[in-house]
C-alpha positions in Angstrom: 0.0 0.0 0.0 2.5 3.1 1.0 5.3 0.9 1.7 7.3 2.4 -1.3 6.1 6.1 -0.2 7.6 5.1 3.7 10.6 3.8 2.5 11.5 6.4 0.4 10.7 9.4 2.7 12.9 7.5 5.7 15.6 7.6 3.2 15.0 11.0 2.7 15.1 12.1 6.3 18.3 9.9 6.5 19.6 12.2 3.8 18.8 15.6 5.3 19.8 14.4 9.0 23.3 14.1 7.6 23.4 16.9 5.7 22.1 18.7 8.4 25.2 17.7 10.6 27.5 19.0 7.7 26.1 22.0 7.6 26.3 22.4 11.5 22.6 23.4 11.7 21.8 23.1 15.0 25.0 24.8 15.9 24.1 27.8 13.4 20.6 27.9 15.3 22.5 28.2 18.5 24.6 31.3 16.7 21.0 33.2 15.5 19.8 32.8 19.0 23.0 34.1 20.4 22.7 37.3 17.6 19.5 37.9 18.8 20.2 38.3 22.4 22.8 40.9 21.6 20.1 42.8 19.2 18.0 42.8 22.4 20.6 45.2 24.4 19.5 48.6 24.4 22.8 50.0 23.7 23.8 48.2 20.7 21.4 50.9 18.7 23.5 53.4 20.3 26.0 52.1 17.1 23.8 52.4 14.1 26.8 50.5 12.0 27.3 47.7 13.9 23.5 47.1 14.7 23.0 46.8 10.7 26.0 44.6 10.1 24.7 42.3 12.9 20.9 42.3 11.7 22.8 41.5 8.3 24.5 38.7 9.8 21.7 37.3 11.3 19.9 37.4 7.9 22.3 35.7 6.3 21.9 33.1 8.5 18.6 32.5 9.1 18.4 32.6 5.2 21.1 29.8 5.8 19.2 27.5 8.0 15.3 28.4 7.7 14.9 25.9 4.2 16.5 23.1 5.8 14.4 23.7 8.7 11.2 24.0 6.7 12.4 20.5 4.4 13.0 18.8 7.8 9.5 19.5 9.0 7.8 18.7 5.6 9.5 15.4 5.4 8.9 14.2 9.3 5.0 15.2 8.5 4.8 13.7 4.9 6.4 10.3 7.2 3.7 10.6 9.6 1.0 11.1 7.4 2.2 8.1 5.2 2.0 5.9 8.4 -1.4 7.1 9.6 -2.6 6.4 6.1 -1.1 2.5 6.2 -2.5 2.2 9.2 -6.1 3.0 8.3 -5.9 1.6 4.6 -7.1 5.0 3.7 -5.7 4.9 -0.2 -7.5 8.1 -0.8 -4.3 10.3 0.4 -1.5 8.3 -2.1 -1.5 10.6 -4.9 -1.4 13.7 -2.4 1.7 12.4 -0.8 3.5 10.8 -4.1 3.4 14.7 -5.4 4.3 15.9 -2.4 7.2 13.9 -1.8 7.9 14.9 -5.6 8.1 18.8 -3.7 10.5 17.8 -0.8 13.1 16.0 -3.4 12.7 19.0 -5.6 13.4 21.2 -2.3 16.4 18.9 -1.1 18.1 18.7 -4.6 18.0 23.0 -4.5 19.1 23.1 -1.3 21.9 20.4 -2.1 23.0 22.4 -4.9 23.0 25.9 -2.9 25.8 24.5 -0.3 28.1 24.9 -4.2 27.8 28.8 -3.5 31.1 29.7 -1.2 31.5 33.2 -2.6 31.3 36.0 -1.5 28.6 37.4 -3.1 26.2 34.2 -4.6 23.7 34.9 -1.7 23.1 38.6 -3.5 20.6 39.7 -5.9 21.7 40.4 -9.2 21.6 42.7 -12.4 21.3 40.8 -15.2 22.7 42.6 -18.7 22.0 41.0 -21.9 23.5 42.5 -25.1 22.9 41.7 -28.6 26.2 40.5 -30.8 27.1 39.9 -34.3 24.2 39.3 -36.2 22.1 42.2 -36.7 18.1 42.1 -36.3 18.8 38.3 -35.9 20.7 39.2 -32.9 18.9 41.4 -31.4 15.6 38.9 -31.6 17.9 36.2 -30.6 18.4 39.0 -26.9 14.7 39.2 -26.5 14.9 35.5 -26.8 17.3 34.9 -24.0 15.6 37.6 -21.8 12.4 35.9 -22.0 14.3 32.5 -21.1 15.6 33.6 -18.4 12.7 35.7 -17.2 10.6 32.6 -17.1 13.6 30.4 -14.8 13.2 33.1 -13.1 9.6 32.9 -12.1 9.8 29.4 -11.6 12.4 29.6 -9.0 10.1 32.6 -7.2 12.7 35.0 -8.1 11.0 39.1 -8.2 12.6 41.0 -11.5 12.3 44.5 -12.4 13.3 45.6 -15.9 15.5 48.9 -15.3 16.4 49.4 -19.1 16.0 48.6 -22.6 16.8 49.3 -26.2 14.8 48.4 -28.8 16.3 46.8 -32.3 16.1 48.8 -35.2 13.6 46.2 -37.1 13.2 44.2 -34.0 14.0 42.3 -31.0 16.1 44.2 -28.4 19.6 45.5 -28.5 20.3 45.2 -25.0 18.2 44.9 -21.7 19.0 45.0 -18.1 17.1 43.2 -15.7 17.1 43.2 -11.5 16.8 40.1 -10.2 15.8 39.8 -6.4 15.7 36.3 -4.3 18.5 34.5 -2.5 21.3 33.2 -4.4 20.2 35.0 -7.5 23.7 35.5 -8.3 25.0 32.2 -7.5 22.8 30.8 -9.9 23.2 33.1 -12.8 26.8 33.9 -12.4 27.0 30.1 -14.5 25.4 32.4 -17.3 28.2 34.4 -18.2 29.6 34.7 -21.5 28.5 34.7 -25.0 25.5 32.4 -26.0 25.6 31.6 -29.4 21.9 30.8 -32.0 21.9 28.7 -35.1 18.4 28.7 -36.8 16.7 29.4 -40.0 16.1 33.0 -39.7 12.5 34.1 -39.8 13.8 37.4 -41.2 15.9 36.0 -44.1 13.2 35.7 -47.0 15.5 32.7 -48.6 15.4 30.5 -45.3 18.8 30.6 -44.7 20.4 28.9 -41.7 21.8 32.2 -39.7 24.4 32.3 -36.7 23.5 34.8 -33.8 25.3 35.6 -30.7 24.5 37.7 -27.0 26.3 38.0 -24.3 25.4 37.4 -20.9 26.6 39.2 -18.4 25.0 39.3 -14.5 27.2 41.2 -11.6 25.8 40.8 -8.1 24.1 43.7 -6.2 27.0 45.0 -3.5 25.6 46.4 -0.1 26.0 50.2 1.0 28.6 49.3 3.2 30.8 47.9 0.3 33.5 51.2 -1.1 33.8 51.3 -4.4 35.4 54.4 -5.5 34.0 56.2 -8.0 35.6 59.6 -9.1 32.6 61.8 -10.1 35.5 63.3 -12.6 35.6 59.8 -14.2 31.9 59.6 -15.2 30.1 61.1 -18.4 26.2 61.2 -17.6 23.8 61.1 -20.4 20.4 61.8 -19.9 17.7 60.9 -23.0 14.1 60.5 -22.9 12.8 57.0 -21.7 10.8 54.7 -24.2 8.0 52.1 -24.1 5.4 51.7 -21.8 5.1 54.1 -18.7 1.3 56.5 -20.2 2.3 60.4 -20.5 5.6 60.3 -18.9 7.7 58.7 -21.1 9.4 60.5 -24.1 7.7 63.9 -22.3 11.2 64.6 -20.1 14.8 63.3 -20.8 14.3 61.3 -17.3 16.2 57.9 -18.8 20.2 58.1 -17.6 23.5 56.5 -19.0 26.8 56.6 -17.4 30.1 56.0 -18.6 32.8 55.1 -16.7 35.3 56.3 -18.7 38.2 54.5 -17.0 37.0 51.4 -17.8 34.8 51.9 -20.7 31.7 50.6 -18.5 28.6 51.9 -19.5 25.1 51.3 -17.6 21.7 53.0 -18.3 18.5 53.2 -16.3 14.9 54.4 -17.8 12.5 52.7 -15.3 12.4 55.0 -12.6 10.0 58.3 -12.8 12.5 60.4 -12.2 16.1 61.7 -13.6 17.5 61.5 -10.0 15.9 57.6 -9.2 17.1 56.2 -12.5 20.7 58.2 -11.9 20.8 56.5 -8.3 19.5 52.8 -9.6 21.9 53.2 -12.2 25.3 54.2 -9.6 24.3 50.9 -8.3 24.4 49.2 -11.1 27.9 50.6 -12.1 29.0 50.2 -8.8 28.5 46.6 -8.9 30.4 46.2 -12.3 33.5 48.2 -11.4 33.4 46.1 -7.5 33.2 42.6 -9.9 35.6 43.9 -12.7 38.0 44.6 -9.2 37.0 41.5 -7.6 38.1 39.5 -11.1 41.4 41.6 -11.8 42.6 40.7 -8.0 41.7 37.4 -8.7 43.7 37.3 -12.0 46.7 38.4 -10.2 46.7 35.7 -7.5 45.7 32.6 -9.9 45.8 31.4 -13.3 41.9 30.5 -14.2 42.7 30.4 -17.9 39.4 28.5 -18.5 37.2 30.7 -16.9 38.4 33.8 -18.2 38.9 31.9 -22.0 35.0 31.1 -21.1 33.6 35.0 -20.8 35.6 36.1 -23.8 33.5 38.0 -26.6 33.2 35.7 -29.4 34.2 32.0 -27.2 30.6 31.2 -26.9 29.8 29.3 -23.3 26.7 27.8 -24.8 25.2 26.6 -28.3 21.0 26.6 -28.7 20.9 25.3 -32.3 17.1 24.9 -33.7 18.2 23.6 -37.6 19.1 21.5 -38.8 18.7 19.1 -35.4 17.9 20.8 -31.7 20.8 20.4 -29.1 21.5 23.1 -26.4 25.1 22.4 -25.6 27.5 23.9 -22.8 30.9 24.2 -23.9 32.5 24.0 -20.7 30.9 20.9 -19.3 29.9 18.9 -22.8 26.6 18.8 -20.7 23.5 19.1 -23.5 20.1 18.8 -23.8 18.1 18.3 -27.0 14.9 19.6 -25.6 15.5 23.2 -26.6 12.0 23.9 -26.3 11.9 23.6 -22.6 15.9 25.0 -22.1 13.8 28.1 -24.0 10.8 28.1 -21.1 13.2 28.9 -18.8 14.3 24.9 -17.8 18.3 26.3 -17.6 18.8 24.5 -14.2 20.9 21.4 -15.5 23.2 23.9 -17.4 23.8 26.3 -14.5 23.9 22.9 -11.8 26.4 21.1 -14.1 29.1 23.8 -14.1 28.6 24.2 -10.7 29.8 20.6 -9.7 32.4 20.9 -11.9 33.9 24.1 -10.4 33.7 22.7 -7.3 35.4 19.4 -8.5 38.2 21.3 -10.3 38.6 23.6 -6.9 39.2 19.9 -5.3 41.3 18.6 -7.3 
């Protein structure tokens, strides 16, 4: 009757109880509680800094420990209610709990793959460029294409995205957009997108049919907190205002309210139009360029201390990370891990987490080794 169903979910718990001594739950739970009784001391507010950084700590934390918390429960519950339901030949509940076991596996393979992200910043939310490459309109549909892609992972994974900017294609598609993505580890799942993402189709623009080769890059740089410095020499930036365009009723196109800074040092250019205002799209769009030049810093230290010839070989314009080909067969192939799937349709609908999973264990494996 549910002796599958039993079996499985007491493998399960197995699993998680031993994960959760890896990950020192209980002792992190003993840390938050600790945190907490020091937020709880009148005077600690007497230090605005180093109340935030401990209610950021905390956060951190918590957002640490709370899903394996919430998978434990759900599993001991799912166990219980799979018993009950033995006991009382009650066959009504099987399909409830076979989908629902489904959920917790789901859950405990996300969280399994989250304990990959050891930087610093994979925990942050992200802005998420997308630029059209060589290839013209093709190109530039082949952007909207990858924007919509990843639009939908993301609101399969629960992520909340705000579109801060876009340029439309001359015939069509889009030339570039820029996208916040909010939710933990945003970044440390679409970090594994960066690069160039190449697209090999017939072209629905080319009247004779013709097989055409497209390519975008990717390129996603984690949101950095207040307290991060990055200096930025006002003298260094060239600020661009221009009106905004598409939808937003009689605002747009009546004020030059959409901003683009240059930094001119290192050629880094960022643009905001969703804001209502010149000074809001001007501040979203510092951050923005803040957290390029901190992750252009981040990457050039890192250069100097190690030789990552792959990975940097990987994000170069023109060495394509990833392959969607729709004609004359359809294979989405990674480049860097040989990992491919030849269901482009649902890789298209947003299904990217094999991809970004894949290179994830092989990072780690090659940091092993």
């Amino acid at each position: 009757m549910y002796d599958d169903q039993i079996a499985e979910l007491q493998q399960l718990k197995k699993v998680i109880a031993g994960r959760w001594a890896s990950l020192h739950i209980d002792e992190t739970g003993e840390k938050i509680d600790c945190l907490k009784r020091e937020q709880e001391d009148p005077a600690l507010w007497n230090d605005a800094a180093k109340a935030s950084k401990l209610a950021k700590e905390i956060s951190q934390l918590e957002r640490h420990v709370k899903p394996w918390v919430d998978l434990r429960k759900r599993v001991d519950e799912l166990l219980d209610l799979a018993q009950l339901a033995a006991l009382e030949e009650d066959m009504s509940l099987k399909d409830e709990i076979v989908s629902q076991m489904a959920e917790a596996r789901t859950k405990y393979d996300a969280l399994d793959i989250e304990d990959l992200f050891k930087d610093e910043f994979d925990t942050a939310n992200v802005f998420l460029q997308i630029h059209s490459g060589a290839g013209g309109t093709e190109a530039c549909d082949w952007v909207s294409m990858l924007f919509r892609m990843y639009m939908r992972w993301a609101e399969r994974f629960g992520f909340e995205t705000e579109i801060l900017d876009t340029i439309d294609g001359d015939e069509a598609g889009l030339k570039s957009v820029t996208v916040h993505v909010r939710g933990n580890y945003a970044y440390g799942y679409l970090k594994a997108e960066t690069g160039i993402h190449r697209l090999v189709r017939k072209s629905p623009f080319d009247s004779a049919n013709r097989r055409h080769t497209s390519f975008a890059s990717v390129y996603p740089t984690p949101e950095v907190e207040d307290d991060i410095e990055v200096d930025i020499n006002p003298a260094d930036l060239r600020i661009d205002t221009y009106r905004a365009s598409g939808a937003g009723g009689q605002h747009v196109n009546k004020t030059s309210s959409a901003v683009r800074l240059t930094h001119l040092p290192t050629g880094i250019v960022v643009a905001c139009q969703n804001e209502r205002s010149q000074f809001q799209n001007k501040d979203r769009a510092m951050k923005i360029l803040k957290s390029r030049i901190y992750e252009k810093m981040k990457n050039d230290r890192q250069a100097d201390i190690d030789s990552k010839t792959q990975d940097k070989t990987d994000i170069a314009w023109g060495n394509q990370i990833r392959s969607y080909v729709f004609e004359p067969y359809t294979l989405v192939k990674d480049h860097r891990t040989n990992h491919e799937s030849g269901n482009i349709k649902a890789v298209m609908d947003g299904e990217i987490d094999e991809f970004v999973f894949a290179l994830l264990r092989s990072r780690m494996q090659r940091k092993g080794d």
